[in-house]
The first five atom37 places (N, CA, C, CB, O) and aatype in JSON, in Angstrom:
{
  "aatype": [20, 20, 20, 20, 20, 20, 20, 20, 20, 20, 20, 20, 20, 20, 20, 20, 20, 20, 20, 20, 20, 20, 20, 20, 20, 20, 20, 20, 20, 20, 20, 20, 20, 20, 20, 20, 20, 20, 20, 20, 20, 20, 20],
  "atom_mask": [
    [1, 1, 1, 1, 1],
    [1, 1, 1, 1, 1],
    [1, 1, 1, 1, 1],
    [1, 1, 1, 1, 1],
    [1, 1, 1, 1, 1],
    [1, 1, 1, 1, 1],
    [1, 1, 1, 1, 1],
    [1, 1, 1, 1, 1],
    [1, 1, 1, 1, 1],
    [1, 1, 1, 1, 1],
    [1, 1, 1, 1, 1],
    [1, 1, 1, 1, 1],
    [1, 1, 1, 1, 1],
    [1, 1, 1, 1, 1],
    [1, 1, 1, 1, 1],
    [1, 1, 1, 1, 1],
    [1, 1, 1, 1, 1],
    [1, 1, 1, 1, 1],
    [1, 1, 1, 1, 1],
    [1, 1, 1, 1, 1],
    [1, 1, 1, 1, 1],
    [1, 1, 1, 1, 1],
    [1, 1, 1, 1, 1],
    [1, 1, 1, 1, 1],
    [1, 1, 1, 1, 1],
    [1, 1, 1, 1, 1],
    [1, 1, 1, 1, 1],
    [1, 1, 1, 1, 1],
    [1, 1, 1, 1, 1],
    [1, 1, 1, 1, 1],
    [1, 1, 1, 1, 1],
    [1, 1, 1, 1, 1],
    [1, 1, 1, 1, 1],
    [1, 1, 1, 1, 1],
    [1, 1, 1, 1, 1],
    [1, 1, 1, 1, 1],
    [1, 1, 1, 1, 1],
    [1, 1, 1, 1, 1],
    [1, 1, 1, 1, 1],
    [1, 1, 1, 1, 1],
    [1, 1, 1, 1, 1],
    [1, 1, 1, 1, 1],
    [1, 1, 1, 1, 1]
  ],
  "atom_positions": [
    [[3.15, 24.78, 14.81], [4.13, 23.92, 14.13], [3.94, 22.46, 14.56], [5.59, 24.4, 14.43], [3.68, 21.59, 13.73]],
    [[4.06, 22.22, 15.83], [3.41, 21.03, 16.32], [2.28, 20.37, 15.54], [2.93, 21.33, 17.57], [2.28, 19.21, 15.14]],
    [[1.4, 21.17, 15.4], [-0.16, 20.82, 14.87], [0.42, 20.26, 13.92], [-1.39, 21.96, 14.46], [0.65, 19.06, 14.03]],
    [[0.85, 21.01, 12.66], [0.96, 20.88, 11.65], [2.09, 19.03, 11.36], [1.47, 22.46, 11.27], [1.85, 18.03, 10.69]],
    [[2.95, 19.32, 12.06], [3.99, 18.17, 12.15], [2.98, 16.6, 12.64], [5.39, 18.7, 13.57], [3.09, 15.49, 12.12]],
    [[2.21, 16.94, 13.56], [1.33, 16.33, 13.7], [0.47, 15.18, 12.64], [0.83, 17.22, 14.09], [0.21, 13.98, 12.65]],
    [[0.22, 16.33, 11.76], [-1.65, 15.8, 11.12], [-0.16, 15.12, 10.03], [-3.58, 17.61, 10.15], [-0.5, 14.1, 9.42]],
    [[1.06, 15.49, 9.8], [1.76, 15.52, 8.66], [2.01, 13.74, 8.93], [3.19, 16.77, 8.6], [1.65, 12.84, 8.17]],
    [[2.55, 13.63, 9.88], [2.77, 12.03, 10.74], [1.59, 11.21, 10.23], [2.64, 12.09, 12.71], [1.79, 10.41, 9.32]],
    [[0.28, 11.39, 10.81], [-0.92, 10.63, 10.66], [-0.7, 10.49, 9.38], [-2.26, 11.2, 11.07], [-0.22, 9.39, 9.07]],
    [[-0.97, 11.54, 8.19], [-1.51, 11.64, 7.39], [0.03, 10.76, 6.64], [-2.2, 13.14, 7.15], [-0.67, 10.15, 5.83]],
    [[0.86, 10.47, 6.45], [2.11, 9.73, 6.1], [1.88, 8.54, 6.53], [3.38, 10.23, 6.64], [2.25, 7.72, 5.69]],
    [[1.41, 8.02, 7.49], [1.58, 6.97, 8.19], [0.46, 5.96, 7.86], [1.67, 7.33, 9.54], [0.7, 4.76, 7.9]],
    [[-0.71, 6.4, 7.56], [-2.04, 6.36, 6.86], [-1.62, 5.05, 5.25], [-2.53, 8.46, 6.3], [-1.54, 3.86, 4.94]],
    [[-1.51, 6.21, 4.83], [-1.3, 5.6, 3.25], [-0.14, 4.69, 3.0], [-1.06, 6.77, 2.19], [-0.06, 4.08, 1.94]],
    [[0.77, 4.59, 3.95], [2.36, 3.74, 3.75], [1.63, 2.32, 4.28], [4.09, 4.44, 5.01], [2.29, 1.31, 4.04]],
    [[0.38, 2.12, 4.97], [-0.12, 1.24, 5.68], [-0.17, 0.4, 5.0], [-1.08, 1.4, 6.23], [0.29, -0.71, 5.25]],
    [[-0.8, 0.76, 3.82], [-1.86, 0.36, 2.57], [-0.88, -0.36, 1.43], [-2.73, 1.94, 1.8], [-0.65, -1.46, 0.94]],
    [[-0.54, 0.82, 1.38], [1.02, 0.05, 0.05], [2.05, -1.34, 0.51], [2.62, 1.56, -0.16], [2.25, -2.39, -0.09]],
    [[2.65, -0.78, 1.93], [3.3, -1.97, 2.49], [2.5, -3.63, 2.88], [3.83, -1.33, 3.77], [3.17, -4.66, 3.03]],
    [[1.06, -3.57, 2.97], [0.52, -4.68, 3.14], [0.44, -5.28, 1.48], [-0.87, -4.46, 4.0], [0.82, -6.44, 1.28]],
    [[0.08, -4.7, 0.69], [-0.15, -5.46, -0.78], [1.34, -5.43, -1.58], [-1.47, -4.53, -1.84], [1.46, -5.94, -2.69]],
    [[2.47, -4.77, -0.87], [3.73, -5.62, -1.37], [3.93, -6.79, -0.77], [4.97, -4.98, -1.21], [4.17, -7.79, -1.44]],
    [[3.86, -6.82, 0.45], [3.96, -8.39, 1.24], [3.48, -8.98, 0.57], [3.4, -8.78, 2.52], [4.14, -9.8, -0.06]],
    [[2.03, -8.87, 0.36], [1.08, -10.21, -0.85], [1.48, -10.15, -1.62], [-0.32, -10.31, -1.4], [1.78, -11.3, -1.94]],
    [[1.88, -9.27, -2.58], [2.22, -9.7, -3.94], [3.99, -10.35, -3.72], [2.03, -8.14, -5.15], [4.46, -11.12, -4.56]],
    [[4.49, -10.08, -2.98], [5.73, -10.77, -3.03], [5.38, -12.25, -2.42], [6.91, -9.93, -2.19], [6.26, -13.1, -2.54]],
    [[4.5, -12.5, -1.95], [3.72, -13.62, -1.64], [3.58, -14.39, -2.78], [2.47, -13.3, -1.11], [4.05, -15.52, -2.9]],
    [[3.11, -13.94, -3.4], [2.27, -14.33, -4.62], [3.47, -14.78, -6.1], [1.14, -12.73, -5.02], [4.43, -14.06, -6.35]],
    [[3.23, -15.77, -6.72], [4.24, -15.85, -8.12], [4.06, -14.68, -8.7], [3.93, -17.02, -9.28], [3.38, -13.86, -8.09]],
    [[4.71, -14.26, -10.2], [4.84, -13.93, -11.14], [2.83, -14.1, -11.83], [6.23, -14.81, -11.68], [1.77, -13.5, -11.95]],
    [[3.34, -15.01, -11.98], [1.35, -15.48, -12.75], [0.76, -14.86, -11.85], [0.51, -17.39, -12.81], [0.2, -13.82, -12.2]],
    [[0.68, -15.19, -10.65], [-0.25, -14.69, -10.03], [-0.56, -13.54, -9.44], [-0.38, -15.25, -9.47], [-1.65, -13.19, -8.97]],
    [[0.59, -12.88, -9.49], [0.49, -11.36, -9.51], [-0.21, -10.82, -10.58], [1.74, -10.73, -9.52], [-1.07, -10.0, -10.26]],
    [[-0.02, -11.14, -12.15], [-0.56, -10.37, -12.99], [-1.96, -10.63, -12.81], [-0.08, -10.53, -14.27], [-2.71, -9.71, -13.11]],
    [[-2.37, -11.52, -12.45], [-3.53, -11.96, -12.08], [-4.49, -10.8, -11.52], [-3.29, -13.02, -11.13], [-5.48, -10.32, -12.07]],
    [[-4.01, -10.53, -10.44], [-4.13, -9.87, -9.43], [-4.3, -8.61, -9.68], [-3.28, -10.05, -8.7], [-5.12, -7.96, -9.04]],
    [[-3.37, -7.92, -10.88], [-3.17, -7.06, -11.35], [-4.25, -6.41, -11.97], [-2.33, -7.28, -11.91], [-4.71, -5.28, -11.78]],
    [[-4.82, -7.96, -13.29], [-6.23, -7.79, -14.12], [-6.9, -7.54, -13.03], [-6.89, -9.05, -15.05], [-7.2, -6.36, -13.17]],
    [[-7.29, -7.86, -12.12], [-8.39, -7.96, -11.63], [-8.7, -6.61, -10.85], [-8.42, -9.16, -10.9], [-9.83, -6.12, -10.88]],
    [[-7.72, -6.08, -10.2], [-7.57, -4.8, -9.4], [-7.83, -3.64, -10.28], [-6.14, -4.65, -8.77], [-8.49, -2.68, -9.89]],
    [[-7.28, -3.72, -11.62], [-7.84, -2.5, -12.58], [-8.74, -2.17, -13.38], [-7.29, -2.22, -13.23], [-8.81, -1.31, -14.26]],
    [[-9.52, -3.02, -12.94], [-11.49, -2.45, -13.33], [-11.69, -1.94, -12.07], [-13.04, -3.9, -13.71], [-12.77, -1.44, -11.77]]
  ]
}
């Protein structure tokens, strides 16, 4: 159970890393320049 609770932590903690740094920037960032950002990220 440990194990498992374990890899569950990492593996949560991992991907929230990722999302929470590119809301900071984009709340950084205007309106324009978010969509910007937006085009460019979805190719």
């Amino acid at each position: 159970m440990a194990k498992g609770q374990k890899k569950s932590s990492k593996e949560i903690r991992k991907p929230k890393k990722a999302p929470v740094k590119v809301e900071v920037v984009s709340a950084g960032f205007t309106k324009g320049q978010q969509a910007t950002l937006n085009n460019i990220k979805k190719p």
